[in-house]
N, C-alpha and C positions, 0 to 999 in steps of 0.2 A: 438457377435461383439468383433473383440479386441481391448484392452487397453492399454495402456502404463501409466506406473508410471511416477508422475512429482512431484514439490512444489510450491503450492501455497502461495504468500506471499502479506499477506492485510496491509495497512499501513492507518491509523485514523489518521489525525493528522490536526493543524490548515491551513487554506486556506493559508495564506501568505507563505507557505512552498514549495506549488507548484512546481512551475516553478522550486526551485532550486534541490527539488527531483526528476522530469521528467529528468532533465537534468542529475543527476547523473546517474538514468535509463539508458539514451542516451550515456553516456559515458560507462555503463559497457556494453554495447551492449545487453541491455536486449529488446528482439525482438518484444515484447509487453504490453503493458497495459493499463488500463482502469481508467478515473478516472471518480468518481460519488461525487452528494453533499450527506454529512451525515445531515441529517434534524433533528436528536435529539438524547438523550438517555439516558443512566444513567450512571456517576462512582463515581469515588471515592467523587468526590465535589458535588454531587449530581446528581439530573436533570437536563439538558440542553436542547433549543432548539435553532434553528438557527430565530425563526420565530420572527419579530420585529426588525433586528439586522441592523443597519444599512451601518457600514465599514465590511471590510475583517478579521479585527483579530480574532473576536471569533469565527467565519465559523470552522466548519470540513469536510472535504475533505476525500475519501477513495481510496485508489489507489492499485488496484489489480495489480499481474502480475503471471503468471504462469510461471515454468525453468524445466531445469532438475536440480536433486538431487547435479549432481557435483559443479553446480555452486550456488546453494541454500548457503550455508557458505557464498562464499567470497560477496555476493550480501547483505547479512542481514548484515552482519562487516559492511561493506560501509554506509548502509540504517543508521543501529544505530548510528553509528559515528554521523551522520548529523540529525537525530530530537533526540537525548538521553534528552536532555533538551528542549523540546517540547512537548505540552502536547498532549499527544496521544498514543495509542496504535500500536505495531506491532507485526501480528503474522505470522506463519508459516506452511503448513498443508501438509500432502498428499492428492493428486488429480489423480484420471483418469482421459486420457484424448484420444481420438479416432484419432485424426490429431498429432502425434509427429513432424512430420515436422514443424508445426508451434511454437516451444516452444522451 
């Protein structure tokens, strides 16, 4: 089967962040992604979990998106601008991916 090269890029960060990173999503014209609930884990501050919690602040959120490589840069510039003082993580990876059309 063939493949095509892409980048995947995961963004960790607090719930309340949402909306205004989909939206930046939506303004770089990035054509897809996914967001899930982060249920717990460990960094720097230790262990966390979402379980007992009862507003949105301490929630973490994970928002996938898959690109090509060209625009993999100016998408993460943008992304970090807007959570760099936010607690969370963003990372970046190669991915195959079988439908380029979609990405």
């Amino acid at each position: 089967m063939k493949t095509y090269a892409k980048k995947r890029i995961e963004i960790i960060v607090e719930a309340p962040v949402q909306d205004r990173l989909t939206a930046l999503l939506d303004r770089l014209q990035v054509t897809g992604y996914t967001v899930l609930p982060a249920l717990g884990g460990r960094g720097r501050g230790g262990e966390w979990s979402r379980e007992g919690m009862v507003g949105e602040a301490g929630r973490m959120i994970v928002i996938v998106c898959i690109l090509s490589a060209e625009r993999a840069d100016e998408v993460m510039d943008q992304i970090f601008a807007m959570v760099a003082r936010q607690a969370g993580i963003v990372s970046v990876s190669d991915v195959q991916v079988v439908r380029p059309e979609h990405f």
